[in-house]
N, C-alpha and C positions, 0 to 999 in steps of 0.2 A: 319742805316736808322731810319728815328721817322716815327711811322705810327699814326693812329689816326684814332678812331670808334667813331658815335654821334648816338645814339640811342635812340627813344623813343618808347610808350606802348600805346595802345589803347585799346578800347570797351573791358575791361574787367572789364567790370560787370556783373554781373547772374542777376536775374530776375526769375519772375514765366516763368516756363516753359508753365504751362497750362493756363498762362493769354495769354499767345500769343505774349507776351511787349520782346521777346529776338527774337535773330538770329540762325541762326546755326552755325555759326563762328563766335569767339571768342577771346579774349586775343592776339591782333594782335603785334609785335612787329614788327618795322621797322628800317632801322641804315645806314649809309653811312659808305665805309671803303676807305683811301687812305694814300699816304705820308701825312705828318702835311703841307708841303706846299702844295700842289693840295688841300688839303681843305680847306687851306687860304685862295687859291685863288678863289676858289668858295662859301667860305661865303662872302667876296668881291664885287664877282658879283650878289648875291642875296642883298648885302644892296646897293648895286648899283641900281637894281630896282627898291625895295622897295624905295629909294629916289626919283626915277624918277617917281612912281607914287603918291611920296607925303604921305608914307605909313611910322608910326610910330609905330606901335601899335603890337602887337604881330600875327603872323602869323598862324590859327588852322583851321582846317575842319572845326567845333563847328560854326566858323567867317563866313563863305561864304555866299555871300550874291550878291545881282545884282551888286553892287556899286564896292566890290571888286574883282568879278570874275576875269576880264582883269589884276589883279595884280597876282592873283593865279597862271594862266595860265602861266603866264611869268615867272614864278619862275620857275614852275614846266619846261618848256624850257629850262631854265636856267641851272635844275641840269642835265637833257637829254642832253644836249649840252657836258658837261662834260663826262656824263657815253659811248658817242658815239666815246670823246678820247680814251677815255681806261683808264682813270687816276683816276676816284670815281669810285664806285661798291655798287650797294644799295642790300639790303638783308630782308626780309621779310620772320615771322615766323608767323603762326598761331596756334590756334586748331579749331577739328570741332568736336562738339558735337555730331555726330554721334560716335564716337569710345568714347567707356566708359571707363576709365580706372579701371581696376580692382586691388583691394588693395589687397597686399601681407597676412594682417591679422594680422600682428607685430604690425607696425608703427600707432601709435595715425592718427586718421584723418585728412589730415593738412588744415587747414583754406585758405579761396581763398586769402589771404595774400600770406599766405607762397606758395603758388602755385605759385602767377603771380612772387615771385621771383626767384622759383627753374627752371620755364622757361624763365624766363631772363638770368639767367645762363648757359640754356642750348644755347642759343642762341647767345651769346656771344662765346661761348666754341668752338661751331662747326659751326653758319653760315656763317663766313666770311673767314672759310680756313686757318686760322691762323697758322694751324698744317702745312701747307706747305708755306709759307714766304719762299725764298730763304735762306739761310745759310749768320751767319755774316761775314764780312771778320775774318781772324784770329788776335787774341788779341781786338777784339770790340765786342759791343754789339747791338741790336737792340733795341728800345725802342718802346711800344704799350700804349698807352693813350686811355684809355676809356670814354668816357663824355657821363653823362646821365641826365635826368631830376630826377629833384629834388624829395624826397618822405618824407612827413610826420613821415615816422619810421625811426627813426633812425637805432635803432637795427638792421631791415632787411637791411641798406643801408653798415651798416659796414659787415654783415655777407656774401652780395651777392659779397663786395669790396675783404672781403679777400678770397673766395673762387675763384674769376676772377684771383687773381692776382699770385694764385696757379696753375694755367690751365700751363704754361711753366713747370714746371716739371712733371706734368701729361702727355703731349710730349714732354718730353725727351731735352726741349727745353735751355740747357742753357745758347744760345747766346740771349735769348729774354728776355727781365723785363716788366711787365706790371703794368699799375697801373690804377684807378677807381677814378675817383673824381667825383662830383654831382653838376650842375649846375641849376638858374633857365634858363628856356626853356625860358622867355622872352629876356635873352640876347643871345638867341646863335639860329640864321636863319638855324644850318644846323639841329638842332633838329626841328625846327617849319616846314621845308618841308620836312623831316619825316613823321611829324602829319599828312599832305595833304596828304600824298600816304598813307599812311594805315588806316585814314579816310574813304577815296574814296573807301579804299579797303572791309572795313567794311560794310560800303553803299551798295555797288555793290551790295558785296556778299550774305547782308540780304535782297536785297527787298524792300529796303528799300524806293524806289519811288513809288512801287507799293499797297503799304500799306495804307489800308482806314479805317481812324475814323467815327463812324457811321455819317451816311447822308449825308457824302463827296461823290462827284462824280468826276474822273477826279483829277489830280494829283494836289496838290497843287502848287503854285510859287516856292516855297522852294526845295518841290521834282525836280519840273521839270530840277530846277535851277542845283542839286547837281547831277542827273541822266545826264547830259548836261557834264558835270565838269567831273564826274566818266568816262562817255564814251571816251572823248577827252586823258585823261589820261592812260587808255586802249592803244588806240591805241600809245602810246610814246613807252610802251611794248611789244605790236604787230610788232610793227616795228626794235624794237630793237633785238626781235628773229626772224624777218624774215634777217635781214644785218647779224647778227653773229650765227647766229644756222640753217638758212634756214628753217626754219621751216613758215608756211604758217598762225599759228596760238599760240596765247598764251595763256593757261591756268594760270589763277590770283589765281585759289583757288585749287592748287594740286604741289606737289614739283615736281622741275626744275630737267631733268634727267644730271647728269656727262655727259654721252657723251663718256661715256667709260676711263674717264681721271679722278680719285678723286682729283687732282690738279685745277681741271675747281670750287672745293669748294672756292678757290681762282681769279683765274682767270676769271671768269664770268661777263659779268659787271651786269648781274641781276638774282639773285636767289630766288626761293620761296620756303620756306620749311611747308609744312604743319606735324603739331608734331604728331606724336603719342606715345602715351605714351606704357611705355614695356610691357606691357599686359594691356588686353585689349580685350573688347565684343562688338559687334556692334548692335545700335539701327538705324535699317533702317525705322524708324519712322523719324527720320531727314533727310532720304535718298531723295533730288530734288524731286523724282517723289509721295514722303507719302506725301511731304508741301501742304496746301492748295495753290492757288491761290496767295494770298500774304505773300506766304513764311511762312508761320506760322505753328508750332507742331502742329501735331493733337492729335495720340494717339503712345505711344510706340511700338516699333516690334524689340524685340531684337533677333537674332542669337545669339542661346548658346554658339555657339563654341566659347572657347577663344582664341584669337590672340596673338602671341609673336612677337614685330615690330621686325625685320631683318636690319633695319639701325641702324641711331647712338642715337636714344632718348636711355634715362637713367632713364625717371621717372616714 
């Protein structure tokens, strides 16, 4: 079998903390996993719409607007149509600036660079299941194709390529070959409706509607417009763990339980992984209930005790 991941990266950027200009969740990655055909077929049907509404132009949260909302919508349909086959599987990773990660004390500092790619690796590694893919038949192999957007560094693009493509014998895997290539995101729809879900997700999760520049009253068009977008999108979610989990409700910004099955890391058609790094302090200064009003840090409150996550973060 050829499978195939399209992944892209969002809202990672830092910001003053104490200007109030950042969220509490951060460095969103999002990615589609399926056969190479099930996702042919459904980049397809997204330039299938995008034609039909006349739409040339690259596809991003950043874009939304009144004009193309009804384009967005449809798209976003589009890949939900598919995840409710059972043939794509979208997967979303975040962090949330409440858990601090605490530095071993060795390792130099690493720059928000080197971050946003040692968790793109992480992400890659463990949220689409890869460790359980069925078995190839005997005497073949499976093939995994990685497709990501394009990055200015080269260095970190070759170093995250060949740490991915080493994840098969980290399990034990050697009916699998994996490989990394980097695309730009304007030709490739199934990374631009990536950017839509974990936009919307960034949105959501900051507050992003509720947030007022002085002598604003009342949400902007913009907010209204993207809070509108974000909610409709929600429910794709909601719906999609109420038909296959039973569940009555969806959390967008907390990871997705197994279900008693580590296999469901694969299986799922939607996962949400929020990271936490292997140790780690927590500042309930970002905790929902310390934010002001529109979401914004006020003052730190850490809990000394340090945390050792008990899942699969590594960093």
């Amino acid at each position: 079998m050829r499978y195939e991941i399209h992944a892209d990266e969002a809202w990672t950027h830092g910001g003053d903390i104490n200007g109030g200009d950042i969220g509490r969740y951060w460095c969103f990655y999002g990615g589609l996993f399926g056969t190479s055909t099930d996702l042919d077929r459904l980049s397809t049907s997204l330039l299938r719409v995008k034609a039909a509404f006349g739409a040339k132009g690259e596809v991003k949260w950043g874009k939304l607007n009144a004009t193309n909302e009804p384009l967005y919508l449809a798209l976003v349909e589009c890949l939900f149509a598919e995840i409710e086959k059972r043939t794509v599987r979208f997967r979303q990773m975040f962090c949330d600036r409440a858990l601090v990660r605490v530095s071993d004390g060795v390792e130099a500092a690493p720059t928000d660079l080197d971050v946003q790619f040692k968790l793109c690796y992480q992400f890659l590694k463990h949220a689409f299941g890869i460790k359980y893919l069925p078995p190839a038949e005997v005497g073949s192999r499976h093939e995994l194709l990685i497709r990501l957007d394009q990055h200015s560094s080269q260095r970190h693009q070759k170093r995250l390529a060949n740490f991915a493509e080493a994840v098969p014998r980290l399990f034990d895997r050697s009916d699998l070959d994996v490989k990394v290539t980097f695309h730009r995101s304007t030709k490739m729809p199934l990374i631009q409706v990536c950017d839509l879900l974990i936009g919307a997700a960034g949105s959501h999760g900051n507050r992003m509607a509720v947030r007022r520049q002085p002598g604003q009253r009342g949400m902007t068009e913009k907010q209204r417009l993207r809070d509108a977008v974000c909610r409709k999108i929600y429910e794709h979610f909601r719906a999609w763990a109420k038909r296959e989990r039973g569940a009555g409700a969806f959390n967008w910004f907390e990871t997705t339980g197994k279900d008693g099955d580590w296999t469901n890391f694969l299986e799922h058609g939607v996962r949400i992984w929020k990271f936490r790094p292997k140790k780690y302090v927590v500042d309930c200064g970002w905790q929902n209930a310390n934010l002001d009003k529109q979401g914004r840090y006020s003052n730190p409150d850490i809990v000394t005790t340090t945390e050792i996550a008990d899942d699969i973060a590594t960093y």
